[in-house]
C-alpha positions in Angstrom: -4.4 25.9 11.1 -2.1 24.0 13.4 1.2 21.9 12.7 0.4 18.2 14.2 2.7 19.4 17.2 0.6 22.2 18.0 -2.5 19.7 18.7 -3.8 19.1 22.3 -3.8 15.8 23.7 -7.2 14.2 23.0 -7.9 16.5 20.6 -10.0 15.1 17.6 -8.8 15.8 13.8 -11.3 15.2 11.1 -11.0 13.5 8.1 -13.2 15.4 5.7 -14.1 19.0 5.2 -17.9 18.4 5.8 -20.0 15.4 7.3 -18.9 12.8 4.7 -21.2 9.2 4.7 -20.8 7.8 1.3 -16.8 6.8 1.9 -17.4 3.1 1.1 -18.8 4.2 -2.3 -16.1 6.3 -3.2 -12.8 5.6 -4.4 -10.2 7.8 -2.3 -9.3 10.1 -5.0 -13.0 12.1 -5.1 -13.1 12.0 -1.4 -13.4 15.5 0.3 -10.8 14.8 2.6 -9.6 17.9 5.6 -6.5 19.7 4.6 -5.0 17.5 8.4 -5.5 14.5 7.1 -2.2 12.7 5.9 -4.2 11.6 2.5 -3.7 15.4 1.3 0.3 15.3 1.9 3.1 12.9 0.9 4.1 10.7 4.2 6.4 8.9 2.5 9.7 10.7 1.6 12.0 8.9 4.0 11.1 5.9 2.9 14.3 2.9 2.2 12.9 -0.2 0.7 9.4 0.1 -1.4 7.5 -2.7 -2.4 7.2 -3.5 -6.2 4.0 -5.1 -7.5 4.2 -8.1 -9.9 0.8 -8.7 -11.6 1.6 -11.7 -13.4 1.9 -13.6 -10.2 -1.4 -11.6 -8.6 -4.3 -13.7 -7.6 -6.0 -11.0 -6.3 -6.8 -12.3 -2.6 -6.7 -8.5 -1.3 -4.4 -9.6 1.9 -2.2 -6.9 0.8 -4.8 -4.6 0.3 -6.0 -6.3 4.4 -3.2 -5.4 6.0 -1.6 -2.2 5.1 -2.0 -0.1 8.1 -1.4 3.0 5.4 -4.0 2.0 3.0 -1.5 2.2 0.0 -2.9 -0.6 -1.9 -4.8 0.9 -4.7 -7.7 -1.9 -5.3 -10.1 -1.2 -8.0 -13.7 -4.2 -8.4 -11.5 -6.5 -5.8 -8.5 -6.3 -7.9 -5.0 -5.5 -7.0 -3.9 -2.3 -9.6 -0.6 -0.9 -7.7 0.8 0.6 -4.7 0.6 4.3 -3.5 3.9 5.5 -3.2 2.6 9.2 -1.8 1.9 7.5 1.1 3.5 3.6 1.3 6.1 3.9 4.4 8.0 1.0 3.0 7.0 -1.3 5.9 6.8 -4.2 3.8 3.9 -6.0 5.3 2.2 -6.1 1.5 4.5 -8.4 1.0 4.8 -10.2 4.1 1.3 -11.7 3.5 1.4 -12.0 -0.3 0.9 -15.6 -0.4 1.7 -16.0 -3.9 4.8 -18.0 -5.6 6.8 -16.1 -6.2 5.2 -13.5 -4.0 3.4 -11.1 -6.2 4.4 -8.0 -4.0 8.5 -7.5 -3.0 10.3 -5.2 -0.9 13.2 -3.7 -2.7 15.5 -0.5 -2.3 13.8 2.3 -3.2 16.4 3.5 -6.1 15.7 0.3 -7.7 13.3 1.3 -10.6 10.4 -0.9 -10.9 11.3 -2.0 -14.3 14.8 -3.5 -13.3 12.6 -5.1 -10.3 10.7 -7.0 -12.6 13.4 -7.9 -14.5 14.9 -9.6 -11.5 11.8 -11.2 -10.4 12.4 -14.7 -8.8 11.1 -17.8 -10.6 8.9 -19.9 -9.4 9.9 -22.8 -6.1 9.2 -25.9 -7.2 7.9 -27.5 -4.4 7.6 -31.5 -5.3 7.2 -34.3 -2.5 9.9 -35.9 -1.2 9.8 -40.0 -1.6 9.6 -41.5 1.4 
């Protein structure tokens, strides 16, 4: 078994232990993924910020879920359910394209606990019309 360093260029790591064509099908958890795939270990442990998931203001539009290059949105039926923190790198592109108000999805430090997060959850902008 080699380290990632030990790998020769252009050499081909594969994602499951055995030909594997029912991955759509299944969620990631029951997926018989290779011991060198970065789904098997934590990738997240220098992390700073994390982002915190708000489903009150959620409508479920799955750009989150779009655009993480680390697939650390955990969506369940087209539904937005949390964030995997094994593996979330704390780039904070969630909530970049959350376009919710407030933003369902915020970036905060990652020794804030995500109850005091909610806590502090902005309000709603009003965003009224300006007379002319």
């Amino acid at each position: 078994m080699n380290g990632w360093n030990n790998f020769e260029m252009g050499g081909v790591v594969f994602s499951f232990k055995e030909e594997f064509d029912k991955t759509v099908e299944t969620q990631p958890e029951n997926r018989p993924y290779s011991e060198n795939n970065s789904h098997t270990n934590t990738v997240a442990d220098w992390r700073v910020d994390k982002p915190v998931y708000n489903n009150e203001h959620c409508i479920h539009c799955q750009f989150c879920w779009i655009y993480c290059p680390d697939m650390s949105i955990i969506s369940r039926d087209k539904k937005m359910v949390g964030v995997d923190y094994q593996h979330c790198k704390g780039c904070g592109i969630c909530a970049d394209v959350c376009p919710t108000n407030p933003k369902s999805l915020l970036m905060f430090m990652e020794r804030v606990d995500d109850k005091e997060a909610l806590a502090g959850w902005p309000e709603k902008e009003d965003k009224k019309k300006k007379d002319s």
